[in-house]
C-alpha positions in Angstrom: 108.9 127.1 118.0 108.6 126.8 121.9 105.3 125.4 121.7 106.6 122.6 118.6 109.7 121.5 120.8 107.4 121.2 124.1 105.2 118.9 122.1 107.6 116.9 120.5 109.5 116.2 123.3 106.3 115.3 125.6 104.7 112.9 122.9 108.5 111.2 122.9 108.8 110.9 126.6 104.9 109.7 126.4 105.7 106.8 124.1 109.0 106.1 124.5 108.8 106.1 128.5 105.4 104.2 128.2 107.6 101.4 126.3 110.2 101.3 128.9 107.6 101.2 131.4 105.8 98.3 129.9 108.9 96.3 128.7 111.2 96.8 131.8 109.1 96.9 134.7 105.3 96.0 133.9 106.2 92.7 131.8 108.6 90.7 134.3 105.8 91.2 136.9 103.1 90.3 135.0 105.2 87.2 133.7 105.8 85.8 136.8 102.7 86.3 138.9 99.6 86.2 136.4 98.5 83.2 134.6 98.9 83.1 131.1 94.9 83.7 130.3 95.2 86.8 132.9 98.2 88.1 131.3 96.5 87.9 127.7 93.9 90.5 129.7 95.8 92.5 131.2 97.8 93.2 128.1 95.0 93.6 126.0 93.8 96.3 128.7 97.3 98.4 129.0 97.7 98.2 125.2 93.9 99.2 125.0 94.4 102.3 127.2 98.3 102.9 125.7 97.3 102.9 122.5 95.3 106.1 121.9 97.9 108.0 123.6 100.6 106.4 120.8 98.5 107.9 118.6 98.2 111.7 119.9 102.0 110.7 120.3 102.9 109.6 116.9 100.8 112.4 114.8 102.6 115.1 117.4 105.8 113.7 117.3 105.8 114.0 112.8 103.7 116.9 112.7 105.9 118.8 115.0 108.8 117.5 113.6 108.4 118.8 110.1 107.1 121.9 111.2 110.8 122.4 113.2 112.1 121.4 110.2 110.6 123.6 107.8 110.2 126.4 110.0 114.0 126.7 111.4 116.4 124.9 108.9 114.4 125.8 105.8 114.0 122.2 104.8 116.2 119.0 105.6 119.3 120.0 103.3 120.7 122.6 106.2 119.0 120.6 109.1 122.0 118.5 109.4 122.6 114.4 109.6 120.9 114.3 112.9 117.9 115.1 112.2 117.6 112.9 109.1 118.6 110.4 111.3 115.5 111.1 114.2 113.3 111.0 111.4 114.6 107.8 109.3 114.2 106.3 112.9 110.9 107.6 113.7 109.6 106.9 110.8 110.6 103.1 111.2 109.5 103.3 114.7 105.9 104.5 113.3 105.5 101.9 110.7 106.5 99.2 113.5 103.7 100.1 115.8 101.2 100.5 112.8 102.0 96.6 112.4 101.6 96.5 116.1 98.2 97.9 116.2 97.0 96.6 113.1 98.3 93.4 113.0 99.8 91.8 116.6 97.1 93.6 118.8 94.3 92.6 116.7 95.3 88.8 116.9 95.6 89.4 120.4 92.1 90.2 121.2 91.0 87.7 118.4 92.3 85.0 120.6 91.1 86.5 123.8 87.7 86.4 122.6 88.5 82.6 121.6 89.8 82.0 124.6 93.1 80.6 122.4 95.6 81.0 124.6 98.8 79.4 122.8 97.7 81.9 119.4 97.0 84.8 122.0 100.6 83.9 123.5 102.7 84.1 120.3 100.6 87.5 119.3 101.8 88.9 122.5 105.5 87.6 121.9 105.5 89.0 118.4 104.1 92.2 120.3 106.8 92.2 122.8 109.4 91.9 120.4 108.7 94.9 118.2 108.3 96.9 121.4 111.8 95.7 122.5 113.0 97.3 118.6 111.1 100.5 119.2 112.4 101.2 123.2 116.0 100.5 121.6 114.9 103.1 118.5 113.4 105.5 120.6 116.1 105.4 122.9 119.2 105.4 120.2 116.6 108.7 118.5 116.7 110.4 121.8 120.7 110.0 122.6 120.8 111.5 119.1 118.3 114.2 119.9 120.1 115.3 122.8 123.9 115.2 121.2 123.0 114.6 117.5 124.1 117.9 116.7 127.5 117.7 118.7 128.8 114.6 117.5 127.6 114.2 113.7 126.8 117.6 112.7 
């Protein structure tokens, strides 16, 4: 059990504090000092190196997750509210950056190779927008994490 929390919550702090990172502090740099074609880049190059560690994060984060689950409650009927609640959200958090990855970041490096900046541009906005819904999911799924079982039981 030890070894399944320790997991979970590292893959969370990986991808959720990777967000934060990226939304709060990376982008409003990049924004105003890079011009758009070097933004596109360096974008493409975070997301590249991010990425694979989302991954790891995402496939730890569920596997873990049910395991707790199954292991300690005996199934999600005595696991209480908020855990159906994490995984609800985590579950929409996941099928977010799938479109994300498999979607957004593939236009993105489709109009980098083009050299397209306006498409490139909106394929980064679209990106930055479901990132902003998944740092406020990830966040809201960790306050409920760390009091979940406090306040709705």
């Amino acid at each position: 059990m030890g070894i399944a929390m320790l997991l979970h919550v590292v893959s969370v702090v990986v991808w959720v504090g990777g967000m934060f990172f990226a939304y709060m502090a990376l982008r409003p740099v990049a924004a105003s000092q890079l011009e758009p074609a070097q933004r596109l880049r360096l974008w493409a190059g975070v997301f590249a190196r991010f990425f694979p560690w989302v991954w790891a994060a995402v496939v730890l984060i569920l596997a873990t997750g049910l395991w707790m689950v199954l292991a300690v409650f005996g199934g999600f009927g005595p696991a209480g509210l908020h855990i159906d609640l994490m995984l609800g959200i985590g579950i929409t958090m996941m099928l977010i950056f799938f479109h994300v990855f498999f979607a957004a970041y593939k236009r993105l490096q489709r109009a980098i190779a083009a050299e397209d900046w306006q498409s490139g541009g909106k394929a980064l906005g679209q990106i930055r927008m479901l990132i902003g819904i998944n740092l406020v999911l990830g966040l809201v799924t960790t306050a409920i994490a760390s009091g979940g079982r406090f306040l709705l039981i």
